[in-house]
C-alpha positions in Angstrom: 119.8 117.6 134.4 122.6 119.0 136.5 121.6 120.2 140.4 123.7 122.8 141.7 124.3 124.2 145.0 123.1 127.6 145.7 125.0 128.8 147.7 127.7 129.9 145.3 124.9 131.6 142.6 123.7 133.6 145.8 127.0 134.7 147.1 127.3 135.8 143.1 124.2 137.7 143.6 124.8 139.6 146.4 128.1 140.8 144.7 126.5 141.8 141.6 123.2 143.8 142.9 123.4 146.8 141.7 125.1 146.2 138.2 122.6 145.4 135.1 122.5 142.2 133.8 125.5 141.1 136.1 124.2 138.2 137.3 123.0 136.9 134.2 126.0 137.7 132.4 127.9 135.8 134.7 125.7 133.1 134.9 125.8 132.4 131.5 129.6 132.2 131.4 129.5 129.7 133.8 127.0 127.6 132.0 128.7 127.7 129.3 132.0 126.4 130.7 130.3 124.0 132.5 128.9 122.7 129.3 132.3 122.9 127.7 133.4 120.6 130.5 130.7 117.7 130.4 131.9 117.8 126.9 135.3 116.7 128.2 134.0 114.6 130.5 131.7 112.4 128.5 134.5 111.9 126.1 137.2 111.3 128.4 134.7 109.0 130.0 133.1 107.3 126.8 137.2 106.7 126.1 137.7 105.0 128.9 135.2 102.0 128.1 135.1 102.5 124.4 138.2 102.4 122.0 137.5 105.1 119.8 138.9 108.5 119.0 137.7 111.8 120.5 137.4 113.4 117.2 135.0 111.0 116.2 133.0 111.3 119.5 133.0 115.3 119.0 131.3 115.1 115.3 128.5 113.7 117.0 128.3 116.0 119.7 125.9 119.1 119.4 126.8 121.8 122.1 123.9 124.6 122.2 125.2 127.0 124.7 123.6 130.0 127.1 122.8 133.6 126.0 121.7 136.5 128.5 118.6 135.4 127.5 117.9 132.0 127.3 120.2 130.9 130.5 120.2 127.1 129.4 122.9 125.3 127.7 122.5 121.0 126.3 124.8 119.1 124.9 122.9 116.4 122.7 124.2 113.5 121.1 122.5 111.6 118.2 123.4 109.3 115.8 123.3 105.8 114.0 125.9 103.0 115.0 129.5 103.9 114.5 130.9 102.2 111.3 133.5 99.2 112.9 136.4 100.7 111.5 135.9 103.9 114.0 137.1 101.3 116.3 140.6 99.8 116.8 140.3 97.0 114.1 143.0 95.0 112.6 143.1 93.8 109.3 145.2 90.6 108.1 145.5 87.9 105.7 143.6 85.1 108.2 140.4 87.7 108.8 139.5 90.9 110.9 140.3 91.3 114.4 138.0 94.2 116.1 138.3 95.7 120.0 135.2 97.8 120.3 135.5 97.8 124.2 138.9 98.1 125.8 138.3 94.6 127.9 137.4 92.8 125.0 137.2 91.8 121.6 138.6 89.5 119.2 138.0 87.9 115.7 135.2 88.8 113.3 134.5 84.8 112.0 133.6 85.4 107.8 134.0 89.1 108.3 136.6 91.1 105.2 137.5 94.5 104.3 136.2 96.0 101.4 138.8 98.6 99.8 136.9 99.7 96.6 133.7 102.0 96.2 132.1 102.1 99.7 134.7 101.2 101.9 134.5 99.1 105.2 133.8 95.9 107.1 131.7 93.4 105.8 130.0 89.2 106.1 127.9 87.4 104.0 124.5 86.9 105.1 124.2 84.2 103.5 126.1 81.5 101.0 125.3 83.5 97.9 128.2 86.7 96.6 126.0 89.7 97.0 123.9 90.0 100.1 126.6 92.1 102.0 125.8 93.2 105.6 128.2 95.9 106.9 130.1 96.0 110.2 128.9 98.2 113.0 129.8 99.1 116.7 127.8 100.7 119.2 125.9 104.5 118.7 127.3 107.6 120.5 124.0 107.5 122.6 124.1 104.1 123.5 127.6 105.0 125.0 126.6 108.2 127.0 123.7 106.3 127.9 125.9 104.3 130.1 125.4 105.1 134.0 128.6 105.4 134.8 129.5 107.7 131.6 126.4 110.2 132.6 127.0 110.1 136.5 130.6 111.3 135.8 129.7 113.8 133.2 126.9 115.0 135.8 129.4 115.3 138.8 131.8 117.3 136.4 129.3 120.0 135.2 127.8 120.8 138.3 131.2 121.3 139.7 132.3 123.5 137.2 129.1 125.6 137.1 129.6 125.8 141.0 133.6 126.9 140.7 133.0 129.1 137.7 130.1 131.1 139.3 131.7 133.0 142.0 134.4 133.8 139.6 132.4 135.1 136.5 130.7 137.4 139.3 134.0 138.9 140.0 135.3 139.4 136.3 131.7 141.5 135.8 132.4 143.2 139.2 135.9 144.1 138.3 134.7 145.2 134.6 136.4 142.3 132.7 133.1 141.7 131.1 131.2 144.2 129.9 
């Protein structure tokens, strides 16, 4: 949940009294950019811990934005753990090295790539061939989860809602948006 200052949305008001649906069309462009920009910000933050592409953090990302009517946007991340190679992971002759986090990682002990049919990072659970057990790093919700991940992602939306406000107002006022 993102708390906002008023101050801005009733200076917005005032400016847009007497046009229909003014206020709401503008507030729904700033929610909207605002969501846009906790997008960014959870992925630039998630990237900062977390060595993984932002590509791969976007796919996992749904982004349900604000209409005139319905002036609520969420962005919603779900998902199973990320498959290990998503991560940085480097593959040799002497076994798999794999840096899920950027201040750590290191070698995967009785861990091997698998290049034909379903293709990853694997171990043996146990002595025998075929039990395979499959590689995995954290889920996307796990890392947003993180307090310092949603406090930044907070701080960012509510500062864009609170920029964009006053100046969606004065597009509708100045009859850039219809």
């Amino acid at each position: 949940m993102i708390e906002v200052d008023m101050a801005a949305a009733d200076r917005a008001a005032k400016l847009l009294e007497g046009i229909p649906q003014g206020i709401e069309k503008a507030t729904m462009f700033a929610i909207n950019r605002a969501i846009l920009a906790a997008r960014t910000s959870a992925v630039k933050s998630i990237r900062e811990t977390y060595m993984i592409k932002a590509s791969d953090l976007k796919a996992s990302m749904t982004m349900k934005k604000a209409g005139i009517s319905h002036l609520r946007a969420s962005l919603v991340t779900r998902g199973a753990p990320i498959d290990l190679q998503k991560f940085k992971v480097k593959i040799s002759r002497d076994g798999v090295n794999a840096q899920v986090k950027r201040s750590g990682g290191g070698a995967l002990p009785h861990s091997f790539f698998v290049t034909t049919g379903n293709m990853g990072i694997f171990h043996r659970t146990t002595s025998a061939r075929t039990p395979l057990q499959r590689e995995f790093g954290p889920s996307l919700p796990q890392m947003m989860g993180n307090e310092e991940v949603m406090s930044k992602v907070q701080a960012r939306a509510s500062a864009v809602l609170e920029e964009r406000m006053l100046h969606e107002a004065e597009a509708v006022l100045g009859g850039y948006i219809t």
